[in-house]
Every structure is written in structure tokens, then in C-alpha cells.
C-alpha positions as CSV (number, residue, x, y, z in Angstrom):
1,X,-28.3,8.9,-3.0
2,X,-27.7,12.5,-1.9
3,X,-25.0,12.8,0.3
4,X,-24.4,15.9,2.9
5,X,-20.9,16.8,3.8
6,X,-19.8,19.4,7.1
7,X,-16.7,21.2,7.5
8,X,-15.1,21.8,11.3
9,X,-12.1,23.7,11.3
10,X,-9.9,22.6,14.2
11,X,-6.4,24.2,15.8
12,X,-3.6,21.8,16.4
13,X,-0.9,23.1,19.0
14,X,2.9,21.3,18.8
15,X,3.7,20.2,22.1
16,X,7.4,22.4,20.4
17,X,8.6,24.3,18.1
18,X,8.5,22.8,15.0
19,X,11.4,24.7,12.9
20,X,12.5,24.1,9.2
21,X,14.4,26.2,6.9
22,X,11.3,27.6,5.8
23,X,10.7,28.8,9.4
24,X,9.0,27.6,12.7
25,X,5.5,26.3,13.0
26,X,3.8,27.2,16.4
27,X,0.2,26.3,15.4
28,X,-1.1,24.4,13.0
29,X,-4.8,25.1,11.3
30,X,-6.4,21.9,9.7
31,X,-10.6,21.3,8.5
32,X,-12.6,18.2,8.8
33,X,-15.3,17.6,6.5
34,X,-17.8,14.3,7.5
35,X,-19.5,13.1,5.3
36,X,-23.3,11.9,5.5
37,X,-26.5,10.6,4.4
38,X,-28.2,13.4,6.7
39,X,-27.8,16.9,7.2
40,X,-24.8,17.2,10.3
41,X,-24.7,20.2,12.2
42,X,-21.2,21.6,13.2
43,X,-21.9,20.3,17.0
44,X,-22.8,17.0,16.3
45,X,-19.5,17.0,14.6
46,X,-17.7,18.2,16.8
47,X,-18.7,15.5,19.1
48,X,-18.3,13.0,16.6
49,X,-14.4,14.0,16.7
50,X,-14.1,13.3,19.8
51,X,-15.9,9.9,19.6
52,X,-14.1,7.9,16.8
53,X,-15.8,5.0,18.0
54,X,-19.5,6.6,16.6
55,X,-18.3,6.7,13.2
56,X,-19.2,3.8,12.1
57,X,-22.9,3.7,13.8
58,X,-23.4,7.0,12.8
59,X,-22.9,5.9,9.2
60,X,-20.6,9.0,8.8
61,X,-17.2,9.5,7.3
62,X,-14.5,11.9,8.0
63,X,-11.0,13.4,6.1
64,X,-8.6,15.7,7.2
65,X,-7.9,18.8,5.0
66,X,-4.4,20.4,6.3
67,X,-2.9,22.8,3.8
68,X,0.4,24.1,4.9
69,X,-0.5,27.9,4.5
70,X,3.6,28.7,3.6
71,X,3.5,25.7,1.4
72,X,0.3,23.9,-0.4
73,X,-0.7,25.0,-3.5
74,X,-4.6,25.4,-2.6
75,X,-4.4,27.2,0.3
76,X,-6.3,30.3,0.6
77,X,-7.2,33.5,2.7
78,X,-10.9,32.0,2.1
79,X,-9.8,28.6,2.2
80,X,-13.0,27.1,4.4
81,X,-15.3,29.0,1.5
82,X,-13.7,26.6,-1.1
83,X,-13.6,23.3,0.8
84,X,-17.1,23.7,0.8
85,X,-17.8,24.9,-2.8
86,X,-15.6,21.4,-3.9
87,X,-17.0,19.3,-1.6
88,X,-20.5,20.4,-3.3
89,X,-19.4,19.9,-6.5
90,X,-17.9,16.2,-5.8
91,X,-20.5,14.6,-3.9
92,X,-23.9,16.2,-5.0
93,X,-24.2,13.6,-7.4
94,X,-24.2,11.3,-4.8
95,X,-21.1,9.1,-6.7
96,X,-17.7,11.2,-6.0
97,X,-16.1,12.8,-8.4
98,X,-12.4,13.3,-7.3
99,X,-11.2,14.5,-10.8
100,X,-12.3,17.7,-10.4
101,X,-10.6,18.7,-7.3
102,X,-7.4,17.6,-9.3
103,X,-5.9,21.2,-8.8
104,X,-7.3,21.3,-4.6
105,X,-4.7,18.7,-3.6
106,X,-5.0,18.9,0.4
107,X,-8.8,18.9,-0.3
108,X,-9.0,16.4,-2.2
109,X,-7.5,14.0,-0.2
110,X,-9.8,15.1,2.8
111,X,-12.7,14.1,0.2
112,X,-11.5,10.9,-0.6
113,X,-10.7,10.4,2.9
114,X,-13.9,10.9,4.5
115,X,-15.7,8.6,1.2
116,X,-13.5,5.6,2.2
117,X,-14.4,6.5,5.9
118,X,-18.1,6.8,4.7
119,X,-17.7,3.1,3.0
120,X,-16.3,1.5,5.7
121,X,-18.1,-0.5,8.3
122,X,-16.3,1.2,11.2
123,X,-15.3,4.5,9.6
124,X,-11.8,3.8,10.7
125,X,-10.3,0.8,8.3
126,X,-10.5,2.6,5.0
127,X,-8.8,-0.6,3.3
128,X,-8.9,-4.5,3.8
129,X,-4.7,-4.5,4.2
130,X,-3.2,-6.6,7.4
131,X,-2.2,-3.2,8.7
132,X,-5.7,-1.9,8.4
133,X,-6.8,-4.9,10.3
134,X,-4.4,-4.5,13.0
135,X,-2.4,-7.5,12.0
136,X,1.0,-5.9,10.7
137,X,2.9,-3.0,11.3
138,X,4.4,-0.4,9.2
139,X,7.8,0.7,9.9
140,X,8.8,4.8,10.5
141,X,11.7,6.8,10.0
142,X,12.3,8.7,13.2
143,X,12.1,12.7,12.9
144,X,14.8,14.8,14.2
145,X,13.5,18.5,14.1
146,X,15.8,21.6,13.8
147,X,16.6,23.2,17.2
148,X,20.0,23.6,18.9
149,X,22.9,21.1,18.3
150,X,22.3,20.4,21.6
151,X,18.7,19.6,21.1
152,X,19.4,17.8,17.6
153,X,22.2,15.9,18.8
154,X,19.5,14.8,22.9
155,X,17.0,13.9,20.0
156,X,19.2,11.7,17.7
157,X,19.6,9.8,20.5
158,X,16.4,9.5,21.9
159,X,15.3,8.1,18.2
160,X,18.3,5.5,18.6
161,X,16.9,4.6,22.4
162,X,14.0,4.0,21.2
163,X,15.1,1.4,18.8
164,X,14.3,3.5,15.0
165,X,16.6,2.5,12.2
166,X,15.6,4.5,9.6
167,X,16.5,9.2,11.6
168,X,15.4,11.7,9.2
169,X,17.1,15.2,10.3
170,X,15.8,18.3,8.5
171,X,18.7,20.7,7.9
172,X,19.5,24.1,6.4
173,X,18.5,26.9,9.6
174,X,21.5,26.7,11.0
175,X,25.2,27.7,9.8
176,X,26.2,24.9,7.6
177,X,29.6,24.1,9.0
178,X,27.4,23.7,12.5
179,X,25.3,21.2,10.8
180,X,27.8,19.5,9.7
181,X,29.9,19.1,12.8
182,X,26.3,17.9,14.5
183,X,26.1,15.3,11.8
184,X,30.0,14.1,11.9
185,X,29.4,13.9,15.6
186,X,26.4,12.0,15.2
187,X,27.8,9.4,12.7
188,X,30.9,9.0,14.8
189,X,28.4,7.8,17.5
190,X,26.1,5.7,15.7
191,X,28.1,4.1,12.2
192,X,25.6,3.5,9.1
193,X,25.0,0.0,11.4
194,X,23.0,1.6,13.9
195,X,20.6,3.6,11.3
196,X,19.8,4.7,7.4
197,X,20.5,8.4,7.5
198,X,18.2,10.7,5.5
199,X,19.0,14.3,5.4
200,X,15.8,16.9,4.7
201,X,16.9,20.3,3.6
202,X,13.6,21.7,2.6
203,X,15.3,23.8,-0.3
204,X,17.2,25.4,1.8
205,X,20.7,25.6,-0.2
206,X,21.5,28.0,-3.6
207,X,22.3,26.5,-7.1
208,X,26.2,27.8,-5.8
209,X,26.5,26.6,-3.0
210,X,24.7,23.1,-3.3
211,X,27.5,20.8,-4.9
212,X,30.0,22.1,-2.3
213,X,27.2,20.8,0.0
214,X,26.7,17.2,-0.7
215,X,30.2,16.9,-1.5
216,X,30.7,17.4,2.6
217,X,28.3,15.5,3.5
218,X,29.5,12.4,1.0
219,X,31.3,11.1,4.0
220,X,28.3,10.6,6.7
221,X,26.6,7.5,4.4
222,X,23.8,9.3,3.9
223,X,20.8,7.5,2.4
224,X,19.4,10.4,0.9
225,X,18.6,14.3,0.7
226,X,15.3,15.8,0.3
227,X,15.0,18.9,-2.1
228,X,18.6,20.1,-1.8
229,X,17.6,23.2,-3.7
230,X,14.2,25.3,-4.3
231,X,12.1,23.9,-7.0
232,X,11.4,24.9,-10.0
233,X,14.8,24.5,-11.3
234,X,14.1,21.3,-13.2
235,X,17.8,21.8,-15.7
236,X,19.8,22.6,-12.8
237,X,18.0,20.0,-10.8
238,X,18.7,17.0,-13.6
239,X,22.4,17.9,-13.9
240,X,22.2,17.7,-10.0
241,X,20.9,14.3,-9.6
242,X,23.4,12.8,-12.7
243,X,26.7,14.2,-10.6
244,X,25.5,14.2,-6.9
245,X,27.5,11.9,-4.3
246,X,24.1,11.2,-2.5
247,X,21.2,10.5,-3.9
248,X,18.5,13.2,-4.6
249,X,14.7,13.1,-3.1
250,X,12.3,15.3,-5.0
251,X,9.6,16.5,-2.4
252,X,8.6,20.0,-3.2
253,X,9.4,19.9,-6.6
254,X,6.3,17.3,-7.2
255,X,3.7,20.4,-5.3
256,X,1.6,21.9,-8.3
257,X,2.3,19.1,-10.4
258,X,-1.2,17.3,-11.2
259,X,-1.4,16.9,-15.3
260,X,-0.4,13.1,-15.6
261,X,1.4,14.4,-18.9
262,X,3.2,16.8,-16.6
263,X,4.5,14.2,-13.6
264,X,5.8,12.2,-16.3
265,X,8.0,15.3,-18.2
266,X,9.4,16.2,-14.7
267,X,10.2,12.8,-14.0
268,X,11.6,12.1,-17.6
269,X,13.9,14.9,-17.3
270,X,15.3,15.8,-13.9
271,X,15.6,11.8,-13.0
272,X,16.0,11.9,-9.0
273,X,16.8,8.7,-7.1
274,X,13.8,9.1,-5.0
275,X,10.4,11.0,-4.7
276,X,9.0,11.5,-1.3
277,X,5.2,11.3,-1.9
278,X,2.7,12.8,0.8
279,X,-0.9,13.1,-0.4
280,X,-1.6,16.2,1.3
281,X,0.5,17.8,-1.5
282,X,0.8,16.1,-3.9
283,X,-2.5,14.9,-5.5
284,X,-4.6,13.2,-2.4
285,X,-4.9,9.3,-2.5
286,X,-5.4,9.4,-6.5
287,X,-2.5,11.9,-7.2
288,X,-0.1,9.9,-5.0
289,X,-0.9,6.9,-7.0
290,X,-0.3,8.1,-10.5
291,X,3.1,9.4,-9.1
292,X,3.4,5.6,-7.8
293,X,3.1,4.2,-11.2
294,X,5.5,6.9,-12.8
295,X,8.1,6.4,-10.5
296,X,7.6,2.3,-11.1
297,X,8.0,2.7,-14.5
298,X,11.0,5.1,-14.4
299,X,12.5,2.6,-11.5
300,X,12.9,5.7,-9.2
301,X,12.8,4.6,-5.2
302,X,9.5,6.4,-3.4
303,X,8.4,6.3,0.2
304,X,4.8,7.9,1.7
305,X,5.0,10.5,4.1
306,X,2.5,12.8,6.5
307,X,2.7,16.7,6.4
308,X,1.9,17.4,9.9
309,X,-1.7,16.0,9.7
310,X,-3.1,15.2,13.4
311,X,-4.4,11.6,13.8
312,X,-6.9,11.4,11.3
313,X,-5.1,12.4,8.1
314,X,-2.1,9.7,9.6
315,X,-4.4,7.2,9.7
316,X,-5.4,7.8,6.3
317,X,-1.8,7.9,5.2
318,X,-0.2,4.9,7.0
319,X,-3.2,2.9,5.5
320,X,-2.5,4.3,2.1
321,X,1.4,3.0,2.8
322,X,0.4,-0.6,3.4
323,X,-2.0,-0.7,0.6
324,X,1.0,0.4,-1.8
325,X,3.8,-2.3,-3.3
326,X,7.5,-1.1,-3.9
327,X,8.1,1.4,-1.1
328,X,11.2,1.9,0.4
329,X,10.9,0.1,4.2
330,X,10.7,3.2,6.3
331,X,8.3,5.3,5.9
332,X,7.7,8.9,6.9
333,X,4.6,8.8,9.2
334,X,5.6,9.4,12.7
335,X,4.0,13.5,13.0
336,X,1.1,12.3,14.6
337,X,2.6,12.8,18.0
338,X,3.8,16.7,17.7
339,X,0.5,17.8,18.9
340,X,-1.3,18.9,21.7
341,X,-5.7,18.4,21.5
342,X,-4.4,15.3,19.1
343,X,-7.6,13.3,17.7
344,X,-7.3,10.4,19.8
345,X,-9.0,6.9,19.6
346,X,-8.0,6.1,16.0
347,X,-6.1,2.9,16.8
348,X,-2.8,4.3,16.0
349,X,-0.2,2.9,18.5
350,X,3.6,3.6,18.1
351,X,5.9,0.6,19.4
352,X,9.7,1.1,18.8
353,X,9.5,2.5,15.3
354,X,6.6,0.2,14.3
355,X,3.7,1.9,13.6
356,X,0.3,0.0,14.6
357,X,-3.5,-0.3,13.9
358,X,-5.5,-1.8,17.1
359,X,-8.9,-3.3,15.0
């Protein structure tokens, strides 16, 4: 069966500034591709997007594609020009080929997205998991973004308020001796009880300074720190994770790593307590998996996280989360939120730090 695919491009605005130590996001530029037995014109899709509902009478699918342009490996100046030459080649057999958009990461997993969108009755449910049918919930780690201690230290406690147990806090913009005051403060305030403290630093600190780093920051019982250092430094990054006080998150270091043969080297010799696994970046659904069984087999701790997808790609993701076994119990999927012109009538609900499906 031939099947036609369409791509929208769309412009998400943050409600605020979203700043990490790689810099601030003000906009954020993501594509839609649906998927179809017929030819779709770009308005019918754009109504479509609007109309969740549709999908599934329409017999149409949809994925979001949402390279981060400072970040993703597959982002280009011409970057609408290629989803559509992949796309072609996947689906013009009519039976998707994902393998060869093995090195097209963030497009890939808007393929696979909008097939399992395609394939389900609804469009919506894109597996047969409780949480897909609306009767569990996932829990979240609450995001505290990079802004003023004063900000940091209103949103901490906002997080708390709102009953999370699991506050992420990206660091690494500000003066470190700041940071670390903030995060003193805000352990002398809530004790490890309240929360599981995981730090974010986005590679934001040098091969000298790093061990100085953690060794402050031993104190606060942190749960973990994500990409203390920029990647590519797998020998430095190994001898990191054997001496570190807290235990080490690989995030960027797994971007541009899609040979199975080469996940496994990089996990066989750097060894980090964790991998943070977000499909956007990191292989789509099928990438994300094989890292899943690598990091079974090595016994390293994983979670799933968004990458500042709007609605559509977090429904995708949180439904990928509860098909998965193994995960650590919070996981990273709370982004949806940041935007303005959001992609509403997904089911997605947010109740204390449970996120939920409404069938």
C-alpha cells in the first residue's frame, strides 16, 4: 500500500526564558510529518493539528521532528528538504524502513511516531500499556530551569508545593560558588526526605576544574549529575565516573552514537552510573531501545526523558517510558508545559508530579 507523508513546520514560543549553559532558548522550531493513505495538503494538516480527535477517523498519523539546532546531530540549514527526502525513502515501500534513517535521529523518531500513530485506532495510543490506556500514571522529575537564585530558589519551591519528589536543576551559567550557595540553601530547606536531587550541568564544567566540582557538591545527597564535562572525552570521562562522589549521567555523550558496535565500546569503557535516554537524540524509539538493552546488560541505571518537544512528541515519549521495564521511577517528561500555541487535546494531564493519559 503506498503511503503519503506531509511535513508542517510549526513555532513553539516558551511561556520564559529557557536558559542552559549552552545558552537561552526563546523560540523553539519543530516539523510535523502525517502520515497517509491519501495525498494531505499542508492545510488539511494544519487543521488536523488542531483537531487531535480527527486522527483517528481520518486514518492519519502524526510525529514530531524537533532537532535542537545548537545540539542534534541531523540538524540542518535545509533541514525541512531532508525530512522529506527520508521520509520518501522510508515509507515508499509502503512497509517502513527505519534503519535507514539510523544517522537522522530526531527524524527518525518523528517517522516512527507518526507509523505507530498511523496504526493506531485513535492515532493517539501508540501502545496497549495501562498508561496508554489512561489507567496508570507515570511519575516526573520536576524541572528547575536556570534564572536568578532568586528565581531558582521561588521555583524549587513551587516543584516541592506541588507535591514532586524527584527536582532536576540544570546548572553551570552562573558563578559556581553562587550555585552552590543556591543548592546548600535549598537542601537546608528540603533534607534528601523531601526529594531525589538530580543536578544537570549540560557540560558545562572543564576536565580542571570538574573534580573540584563534585567534590563540593558531595555534601547536598545528590542523586546524580548529567554530563559534568563536554563529550567526547571518553578516557577522561571513565577515570571520572571510577573516582566521582556522585554518580555520573551520560546525556550528550550518547548524541552521534548510532552503530550498535559503537553504544556498546562507549559504554564498555567510560562505565557511567546512569544514561539519560531521550529519543529525539539519541536514535528515535529504535535507537533508545538498543541503548535500553546495553545499559541492562552492563547493569547501568537509565531513565527517558523529552528534549523540549511540544505535546505530540511527549506523548510519544511518556508512552515509550511505560512500555519500557528497569527505569529509574522518575522520569524526565514534564517540558510539555513551557510553551505557548502548545498542541493541545492529546490526553496529557499533569496531577502533582504524576503524569496522565485521559483514553
Amino acid at each position: 500500500m503506498m503511503l503519503y507523508h506531509c511535513v508542517l513546520p510549526h513555532t513553539l514560543v516558551f511561556k520564559n526564558l529557557a536558559i542552559t549553559s549552552r545558552g537561552a532558548y526563546r523560540v523553539r522550531n519543530v516539523w510535523y510529518v502525517f502520515l497517509s493513505s491519501m495525498p494531505l495538503q499542508a492545510s488539511d494538516c494544519a487543521r488536523l493539528l488542531q483537531s487531535p480527535s480527527e486522527w483517528g477517523n481520518r486514518k492519519v498519523g502524526v510525529g514530531e521532528i524537533a532537532p535542537l539546532y545548537d545540539l542534534s546531530e541531523d540538524y540542518t540549514d535545509n533541514f525541512e528538504e531532508l525530512i522529506d527526502v527520508c521520509c520518501r525513502k522510508c515509507f515508499q515501500s509502503g512497509c517502513p524502513d527505519f534503519a535507514l534513517l539510523k544517522a537522522y535521529p530526531s527524524i527518525r523518531f518523528g517517522a516512527e511516531t507518526a507509523w505507530l500513530s498511523y496504526c493506531s485506532a485513535d492515532g493517539l495510543a501508540l501502545f496497549d500499556t495501562p498508561f496508554s490506556r489512561g489507567e496508570s500514571s507515570l511519575r516526573i522529575n520536576g524541572l528547575v530551569w536556570m534564572g536568578s537564585i532568586e528565581q531558582m530558589t521561588l521555583g524549587a519551591k513551587s516543584k516541592v508545593d506541588a507535591g514532586f519528589k524527584c527536582i532536576k536543576c540544570k546548572i553551570g551559567a552562573h558563578d559556581f560558588n553562587q550555585e552552590l550557595m543556591f543548592l546548600k540553601q535549598l537542601r537546608r530547606n528540603y533534607p534528601k526526605t523531601y526529594f531525589q536531587l538530580r543536578l544537570d550541568a549540560n557540560g558545562a564544567y572543564s576536565v580542571e576544574s570538574v573534580e573540584q566540582v563534585l567534590h563540593e557538591l558531595k555534601c547536598l545527597d545528590v542523586h546524580s549529575i548529567e554530563q559534568p564535562i563536554k563529550k567526547g572525552q571518553w578516557e577522561f570521562m571513565q577515570k571520572l565516573c571510577e573516582v566521582s562522589p556522585i554518580p555520573i549521567a551520560l546525556d550528550e555523550e550518547l548524541i552521534g552514537v548510532n552503530d550498535f558496535k559503537e553504544k556498546t565500546k562507549l559504554l564498555e569503557i567510560i562505565r557511567p552510573q546512569y544514561i539519560v535516554l531521550k529519543p529525539t537524540l539519541h536514535g528515535g524509539i529504535g535507537g533508545t531501545l538498543e541503548w535500553i538493552k546495553l545499559a541492562k546488560q552492563f547493569k547501568i541505571g537509565y531513565w527517558i526523558t523529552s528534549a523540549l518537544e511540544s505535546n505530540v512528541g511527549l506523548n510519544a515519549i511518556a508512552q515509550l517510558a511505560s512500555v519500557v521495564e528497569g527505569a529509574e521511577p522518575w522520569q524526565g517528561l514534564g517540558t510539555g508545559g513551557l510553551f505557548e500555541q502548545n498542541i493541545e487535546g492529546l490526553g496529557l494531564k499533569l496531577e502533582g508530579e504524576c503524569l496522565k493519559r485521559e483514553s
